[in-house]
Structure formats: C-alpha cells, structure tokens
N, C-alpha and C positions, 0 to 999 in steps of 0.2 A: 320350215322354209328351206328352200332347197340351195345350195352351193351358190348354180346358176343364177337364180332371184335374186340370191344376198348380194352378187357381184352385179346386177342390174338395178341395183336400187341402190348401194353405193356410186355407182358411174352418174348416178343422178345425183344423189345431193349430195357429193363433191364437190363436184364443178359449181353449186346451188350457195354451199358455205362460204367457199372461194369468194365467189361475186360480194354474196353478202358481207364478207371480212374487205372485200376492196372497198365497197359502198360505206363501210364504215368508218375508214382506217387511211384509205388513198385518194381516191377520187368517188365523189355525188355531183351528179345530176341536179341541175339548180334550174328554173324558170324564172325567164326575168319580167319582174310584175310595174314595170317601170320604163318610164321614155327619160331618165336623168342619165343614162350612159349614151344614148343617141348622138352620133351618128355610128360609135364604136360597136355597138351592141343595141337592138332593138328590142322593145317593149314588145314579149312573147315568145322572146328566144330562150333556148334550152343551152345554157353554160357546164362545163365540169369546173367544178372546185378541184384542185389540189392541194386536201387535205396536210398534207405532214408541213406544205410550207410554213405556213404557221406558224408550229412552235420551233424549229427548226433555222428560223434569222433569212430566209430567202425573202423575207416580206421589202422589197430596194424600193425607190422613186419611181415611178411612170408605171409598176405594176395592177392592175385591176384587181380587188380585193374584195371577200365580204365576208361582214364583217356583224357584229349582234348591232343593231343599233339602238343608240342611247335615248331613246326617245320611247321605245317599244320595245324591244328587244327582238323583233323579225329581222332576219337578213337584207340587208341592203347590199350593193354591188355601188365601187368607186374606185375612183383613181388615186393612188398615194401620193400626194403631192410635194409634200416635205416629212422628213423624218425626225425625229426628240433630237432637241439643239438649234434645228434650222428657223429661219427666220421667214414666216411667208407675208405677203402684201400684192392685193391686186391694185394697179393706179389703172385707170379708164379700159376697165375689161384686161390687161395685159398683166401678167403672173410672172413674179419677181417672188425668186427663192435663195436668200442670203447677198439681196441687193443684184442677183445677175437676170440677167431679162431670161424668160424661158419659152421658147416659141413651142408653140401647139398649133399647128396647121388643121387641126381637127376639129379646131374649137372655132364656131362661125362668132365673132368677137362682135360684128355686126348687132346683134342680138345683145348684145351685151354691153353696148358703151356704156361711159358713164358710171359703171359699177368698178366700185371702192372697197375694198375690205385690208385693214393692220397697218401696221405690222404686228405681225404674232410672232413670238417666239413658242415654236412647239415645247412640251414640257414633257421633262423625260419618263421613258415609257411608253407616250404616243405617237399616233403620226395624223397627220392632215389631210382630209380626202375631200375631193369637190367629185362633182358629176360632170361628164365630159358636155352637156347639154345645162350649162352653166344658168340659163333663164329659168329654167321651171324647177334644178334642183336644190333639194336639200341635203343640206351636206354640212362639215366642220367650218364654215358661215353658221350656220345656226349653230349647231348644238355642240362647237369646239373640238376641240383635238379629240383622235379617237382609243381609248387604249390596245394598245399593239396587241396585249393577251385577247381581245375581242374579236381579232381576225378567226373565223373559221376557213378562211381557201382563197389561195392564188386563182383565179380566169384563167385559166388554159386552153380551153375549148370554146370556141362562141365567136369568137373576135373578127370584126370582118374591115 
C-alpha cells in the first residue's frame, strides 16, 4: 500500500474512532420511546446524553436524566426532583421538596388534581424523578428513589 493510501485511509478512520470514542465516553444519541416528559420533550424525539455527568456529581434538581430503570433495566428519561436527604410530598398535584412549594409551570396540574404522594424522605445514594407529564407517567411514585450510580446522562440536547 502506498504512503498516499495509508494517509487516506487514516484521514478516515480517525475522525470514525474519534466519534466512536465520543459515542462512547461523552455524548449518545438517545430516542425518546415515551410521552412521560411531554410537554418538555416529545415521544419520538432524538435527545443527547451527556455522558461523563453522571459519575462526575453534575446530576442537581430540575435536571433531565436517564437513567437504567428499575423495573426493566431500559433507559427511561426524567426529571430529578429531590436529591438523598430531601424530603418530597405531592398535596392535590402541587410538589413540595423539603416543606417549600416548587412551582412548575410546565406541569399542566389540571390533569393532575387530587393526586397525593409522601412525604418521602429520599435515601442516601438516591434521587427522585417524576415525568414532566405527571398523568400517564411512571416514575419514583411507583418504583421509589432511584439509585444515583443508575444515571447513564444529563438531557442536553432535545429540550424544547
């Protein structure tokens, strides 16, 4: 093979490694298979994970996360709602995180009267995720705190 070739077939799968070292390591490409982040993120939409948040401590409150879920182990997408320590409690659809009311303008509460959940106290190592489309999702209402090592990636991309 000749000098030329080697340097044209390197200039390709360089840049081919690269991607696949970022796909692996930084940010993936995620499809969301779910109307439970609605009106945030639509059932069919194509998010980026970032990767390194994760183990890294960037995973805060009001973040979009996904995470293995504990029911199946397929990625779910959700909003972090309290963190290990905090105390959560919804009274007639309204989200109360350590007794202070938490307004969500996002969250059509309409849909949602009536609904009750806790107080919980999140348990350390977790954190607590609802779906922004609170009626139809499943979330740490069902199946509890989530453990924090479970996040595979921050939402960075997708959010409308």
């Amino acid at each position: 093979m000749s000098t030329r070739a080697l340097r044209g077939l390197s200039a390709a799968i360089v840049p081919l490694i690269v991607i696949l070292a970022a796909r692996a390591w930084l940010v993936e490409p995620f499809t969301v298979s779910s109307d439970s982040m609605e009106p945030a993120i639509d059932e069919g939409s194509v998010v980026l994970l970032y990767k390194l948040a994760a183990p890294s401590g960037l995973v805060r409150r009001g973040a979009v996360v996904a995470f293995a879920d504990p029911e199946d182990g397929n990625t779910a997408i959700k909003r972090v709602i309290a963190l290990e320590g905090q105390v959560v409690a919804i009274r007639d659809a309204e989200l109360y995180v350590d007794g202070q009311h938490i307004r969500e303008p996002s969250i059509d509460h309409s849909r949602i009267d009536a609904t009750y959940f806790g107080p919980m106290t999140v348990p350390a190592g977790m954190i607590f995720v609802l779906g922004d489309n609170r009626g139809v999702s499943i979330d740490s209402r069902d199946y509890g705190a989530v453990p924090s090592a479970a996040v595979r990636g921050i939402v960075m991309i997708g959010l409308h």
